[in-house]
C-alpha positions, -999 to +999 in steps of 0.1 A: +381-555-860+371-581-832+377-569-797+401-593-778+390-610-745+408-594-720+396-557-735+362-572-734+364-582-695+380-543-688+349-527-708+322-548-689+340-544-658+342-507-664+304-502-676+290-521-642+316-504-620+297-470-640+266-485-639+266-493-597+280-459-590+250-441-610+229-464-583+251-458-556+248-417-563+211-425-572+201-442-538+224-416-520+207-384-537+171-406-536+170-424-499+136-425-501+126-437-535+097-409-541+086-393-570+104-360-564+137-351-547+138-354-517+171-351-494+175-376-464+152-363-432+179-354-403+168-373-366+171-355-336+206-357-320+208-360-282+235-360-259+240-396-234+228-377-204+202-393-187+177-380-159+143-402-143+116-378-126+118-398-095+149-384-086+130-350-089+105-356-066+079-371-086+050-394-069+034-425-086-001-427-086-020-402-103-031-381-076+002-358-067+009-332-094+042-338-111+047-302-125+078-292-109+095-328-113+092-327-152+103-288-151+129-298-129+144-332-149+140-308-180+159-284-165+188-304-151+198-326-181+192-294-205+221-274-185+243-305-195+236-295-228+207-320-232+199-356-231+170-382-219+145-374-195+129-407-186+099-415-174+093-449-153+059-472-151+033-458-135+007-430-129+021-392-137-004-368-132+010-335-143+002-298-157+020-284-189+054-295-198+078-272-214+098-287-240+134-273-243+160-281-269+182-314-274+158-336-252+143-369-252+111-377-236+112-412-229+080-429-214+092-463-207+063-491-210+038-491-183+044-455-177+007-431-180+011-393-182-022-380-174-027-340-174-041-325-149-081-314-156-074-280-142-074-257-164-061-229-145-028-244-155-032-234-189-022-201-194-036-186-230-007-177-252-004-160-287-006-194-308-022-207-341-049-228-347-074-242-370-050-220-395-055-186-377-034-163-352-052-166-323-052-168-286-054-202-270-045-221-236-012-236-237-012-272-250-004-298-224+028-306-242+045-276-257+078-264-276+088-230-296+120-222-316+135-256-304+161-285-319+167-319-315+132-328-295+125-367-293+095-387-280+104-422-277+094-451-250+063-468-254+041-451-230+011-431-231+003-397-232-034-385-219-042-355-223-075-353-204-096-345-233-130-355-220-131-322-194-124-301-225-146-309-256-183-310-259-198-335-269-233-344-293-258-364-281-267-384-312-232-393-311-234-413-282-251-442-264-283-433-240-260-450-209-229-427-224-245-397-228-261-398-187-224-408-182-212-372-197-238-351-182-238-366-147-203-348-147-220-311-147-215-288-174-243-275-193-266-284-222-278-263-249-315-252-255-324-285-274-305-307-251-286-323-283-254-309-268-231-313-237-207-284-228-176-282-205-193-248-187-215-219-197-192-201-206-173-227-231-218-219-250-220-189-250-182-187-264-188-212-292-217-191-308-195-165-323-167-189-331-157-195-369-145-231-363-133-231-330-118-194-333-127-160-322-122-139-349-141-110-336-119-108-301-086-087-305-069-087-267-057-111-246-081-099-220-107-109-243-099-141-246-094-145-214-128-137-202-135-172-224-108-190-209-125-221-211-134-221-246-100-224-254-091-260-258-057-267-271-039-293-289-020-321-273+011-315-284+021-281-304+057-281-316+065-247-331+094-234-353+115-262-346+138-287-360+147-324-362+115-334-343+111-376-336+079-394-323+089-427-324+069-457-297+044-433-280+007-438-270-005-403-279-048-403-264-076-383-256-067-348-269-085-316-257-083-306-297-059-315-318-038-343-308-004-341-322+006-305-343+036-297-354+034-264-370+067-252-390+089-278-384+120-285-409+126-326-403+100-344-385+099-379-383+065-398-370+069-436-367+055-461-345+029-447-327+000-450-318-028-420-319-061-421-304-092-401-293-131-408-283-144-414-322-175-385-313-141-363-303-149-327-319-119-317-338-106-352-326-080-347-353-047-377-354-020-355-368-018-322-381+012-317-401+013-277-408+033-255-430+064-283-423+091-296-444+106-326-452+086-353-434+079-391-424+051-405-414+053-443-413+045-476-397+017-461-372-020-464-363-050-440-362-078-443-345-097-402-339-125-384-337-118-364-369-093-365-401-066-383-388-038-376-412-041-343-423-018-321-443-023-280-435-006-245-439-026-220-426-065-207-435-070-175-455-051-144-451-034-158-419-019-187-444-015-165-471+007-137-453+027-167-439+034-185-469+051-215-456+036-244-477+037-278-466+063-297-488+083-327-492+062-353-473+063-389-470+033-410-452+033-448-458+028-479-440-001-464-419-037-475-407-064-451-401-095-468-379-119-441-374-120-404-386-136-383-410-101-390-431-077-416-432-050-389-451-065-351-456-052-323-473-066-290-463-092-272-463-064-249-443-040-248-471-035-212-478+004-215-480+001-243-503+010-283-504+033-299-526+052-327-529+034-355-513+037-390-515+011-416-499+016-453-499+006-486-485-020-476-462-051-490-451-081-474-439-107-494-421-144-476-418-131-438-422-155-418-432-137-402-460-108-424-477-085-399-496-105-365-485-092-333-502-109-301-494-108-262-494-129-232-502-131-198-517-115-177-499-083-200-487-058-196-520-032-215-518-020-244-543-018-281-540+002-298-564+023-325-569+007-352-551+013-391-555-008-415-539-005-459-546-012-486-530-042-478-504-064-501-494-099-492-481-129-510-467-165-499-453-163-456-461-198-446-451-192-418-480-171-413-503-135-431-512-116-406-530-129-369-527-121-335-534-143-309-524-137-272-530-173-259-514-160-275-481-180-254-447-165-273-419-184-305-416-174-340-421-189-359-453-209-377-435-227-349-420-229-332-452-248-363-466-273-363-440-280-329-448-289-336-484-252-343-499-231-325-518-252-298-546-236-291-582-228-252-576-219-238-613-217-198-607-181-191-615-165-159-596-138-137-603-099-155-599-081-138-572-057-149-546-078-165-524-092-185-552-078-224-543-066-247-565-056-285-567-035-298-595-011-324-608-027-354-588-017-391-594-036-419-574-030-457-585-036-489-572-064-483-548-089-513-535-122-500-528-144-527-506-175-510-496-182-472-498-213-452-505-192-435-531-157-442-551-149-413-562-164-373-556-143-345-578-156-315-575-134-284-587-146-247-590-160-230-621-133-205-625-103-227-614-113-264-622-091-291-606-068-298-631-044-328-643-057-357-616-050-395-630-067-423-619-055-456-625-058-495-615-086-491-595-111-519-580-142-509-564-175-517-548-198-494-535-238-477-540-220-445-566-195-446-590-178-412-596-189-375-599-171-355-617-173-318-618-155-288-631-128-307-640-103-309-668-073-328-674-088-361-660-075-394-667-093-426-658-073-455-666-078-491-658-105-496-631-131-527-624-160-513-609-190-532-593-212-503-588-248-507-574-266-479-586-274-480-631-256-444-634-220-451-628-203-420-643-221-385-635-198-357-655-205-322-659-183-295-671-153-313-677-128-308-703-097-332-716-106-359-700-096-398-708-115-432-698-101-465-708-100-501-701-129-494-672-150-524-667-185-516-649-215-539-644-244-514-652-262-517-690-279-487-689-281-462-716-274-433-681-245-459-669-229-427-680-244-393-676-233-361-689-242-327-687-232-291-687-221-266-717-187-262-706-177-298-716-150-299-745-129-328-756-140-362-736-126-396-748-141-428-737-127-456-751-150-485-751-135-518-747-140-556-756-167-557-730-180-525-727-198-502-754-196-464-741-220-450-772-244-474-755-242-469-725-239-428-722-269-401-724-258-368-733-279-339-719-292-314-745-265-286-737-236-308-743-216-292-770-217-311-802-184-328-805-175-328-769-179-363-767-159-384-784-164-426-783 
């Protein structure tokens, strides 16, 4: 029975009327298009109030602190219920500003805030950093339990960093380093080493990354007051967060760290910091939920987009992971990163999407890294799309024996040593799984790709596909299992492209390298078990691959 016309016209009709409401419900439940649901982030809302710090008093200029006038602007458009403070062109020189809920920082072009190098306007306060409870001064720009907080304009924000941090000598110039010391402060013993004071020395000896541990009071810490260098901006407990146009420079620490935030939105801005800044860091996103990170620029002293949720027990106890996180459209200049997960990632990471980004001379590329005694999970990752040039190390790496130093330092030192002693699985035993990473251009790096896992909890299920490269080493690939190599061109200059040991399940297909050596492809290690490479049209893996004498028989197959 033959349908007639007009039936014919009511069933198409129907079945795209069907067809553009499953998008329409599709695009509504998927606004972002990610590889996980993900609802839409909710902006800040603020009222139409409006407030300049002139009419509070403040003075242009730079040299009349503007303290009060902020407080005071803050103050009068919150008791409306909220709204925009703004901030004209010029020179603001100020100490700490209080954030309060439903307002809108708006540094209008031309307009410098510069914070005041006094730091007997920091107060210490119960805070967390570097992943710990601790004691530290209060950041130049600092919020708690707020909503609705907005930075907008496109001003800058300085936070006086170079009176804060110490500095190396062999990071610097001869004419830069007489620059930092002619401004007092101390050396250490060897003279390598510019500090703020004394005091900030002697403090940093028994630190554990920048923390205390060992000091319990507040009067403790504040006998080593000026250790305590904060973060630019700490935002804490808050939500519906927006930095959107901002200059954000020259951070004590830290330069931007949101820490629990539900809805955060980072977008257009610009974040930068002295590239010999210790713990220069961009932005550290921290035990946060749903969040956007688009359409900005990098250019620190350390990782510069970096993913966190707490260090050890601190993190653990917590147990707010870091989830549902978007970061695209970004360039990373300088840092030890361009985007970082961990190594303080006790509460655990998931759901993480990372595309079209470019980073330019980083010293890492893609840089995950933890240690024993974090926990914590990372999983569900997707990365595409990232475009790389000139890493000094490695591309892509994941190292789980991380101590606190940047790749490139750990290269000087010797570079990264195979550790094989597996120890007992408990809960601070880390672990990194379900990892996808595609289309990635590799133009220069001393390494593509470092994995690294642990012998009692390898890193497990990470793909690898359509993947150029050119650099000195190919990959290293180390207590692993569940690895898929798919699809990548690389124009390696060392003969050993593929180092493996102790890896099980793993895939390598339609790879095209430009070494002929019988070690193109090295493997060692007893604990491998079930390895496929698939040798294509122009490449021969049973000639090109050495198998070490306590490879299992069978392990490898070609």
């Amino acid at each position: 029975m033959k349908t007639k016309p007009i039936v014919q016209f009511f069933l198409a009709a129907a079945f795209l009327l069907a067809g553009s409401s499953a998008l329409m419900a599709q695009k509504t439940n998927d606004p972002y298009k990610v590889e996980f649901k993900m609802s839409k982030i909710k902006e800040p809302v603020i009222p139409k109030n409006s407030v300049n710090i002139k009419d509070f008093g403040a003075v242009n200029g730079g040299y009349v602190l503007n303290t009060k006038a902020f407080a005071d602007a803050i103050d009068a458009v919150s008791k409306k219920g909220g709204g925009k403070v703004v901030i004209p062109a010029g020179i603001w020189l100020t100490g700490p500003i209080i954030l309060k809920s439903n307002i809108e920082l708006h540094a209008e072009r031309g307009a410098l805030i510069k914070f005041s190098t006094d730091k007997s306007l920091y107060p210490i306060i119960e805070t967390n950093f570097e992943g710990l409870n601790t004691w530290r001064c209060i950041s130049p720009i600092y919020g708690k339990n707020l909503e609705n907080v907005a930075f907008t304009g496109n001003g800058v924000w300085d936070g006086s960093g170079e009176v804060w941090r110490q500095v190396k000598k062999n990071k610097l110039t001869e004419s830069q380093w007489k620059k930092v010391i002619s401004q007092g402060g101390v050396l250490n013993k060897d003279k390598t080493s510019w500090y703020p004071s004394e005091t900030f020395m002697n403090a940093s000896k028994g630190a554990d990354q920048n923390v205390r541990p060992d000091l319990k009071t507040k009067e403790e810490f504040e006998k080593i007051h000026d250790f305590l260098r904060p973060v630019m901006v700490s935002i804490q407990n808050s939500k519906r967060v927006l930095f959107d146009g901002p200059v954000f420079q020259n951070s004590p620490a830290w330069n931007i760290h949101p820490f629990m935030v539900e809805d955060l939105i980072v977008r257009n801005v610009t974040v930068r910091n002295p590239w010999y800044s210790q713990n220069g860091d961009g932005l550290d996103v921290e035990c946060c939920k749903n969040v956007l990170v688009e359409n900005s620029s990098f250019d620190v002293g350390d990782d510069a987009i970096c993913i966190k949720s707490g260090k050890d027990k601190d993190g653990r106890e917590r147990g707010v992971p870091c989830e549902n996180i978007i970061v695209r459209n970004n360039i990373v200049y300088h840092g030890h990163g361009g985007v970082t997960v961990g190594s303080e990632m006790s509460g655990g990471v998931k759901n993480l999407h990372v595309s079209n980004c470019t980073f330019m001379g980083t010293d890492v590329g893609l840089r995950f890294k933890s240690a024993r005694g974090r926990g914590g999970v990372v999983e569900n990752i997707f990365i595409s799309d990232v475009f790389m040039t000139d890493i000094p190390s490695q591309a892509i790496s994941f190292n789980l024996y991380y101590g606190g130093k940047s790749i490139a330092e750990t290269l000087e030192e010797g570079g990264d040593k195979i550790v094989n002693k597996a120890m007992p699985v408990t809960v601070e035993t880390p672990q990194f799984k379900n990892i996808s990473i595609k289309n990635v251009t590799i133009k220069g790096a001393q390494q593509a790709v470092f994995l690294q896992g642990l012998p009692e909890m390898n890193l497990e299920n990470i793909e690898i596909s359509n993947l150029t490269v050119t650099a000195e080493k190919g990959f290293s690939i180390i207590d692993a299992k569940g690895i898929k190599i798919d699809n990548a061109k690389l124009d390696i200059e060392n003969s050993n492209v593929f180092e493996i040991y102790n890896v099980k399940n793993m895939s390598v297909k339609n790879i095209e390298f430009n070494s002929t050596s019988p070690k193109a492809v090295n493997i060692n290690g007893e604990g491998n078990a079930d390895i496929e490479l698939v040798s294509s049209k122009n490449l021969d893996f049973s000639k090109t691959t050495t198998l070490g004498s306590d490879v299992p028989k069978g392990a490898v197959k070609f």
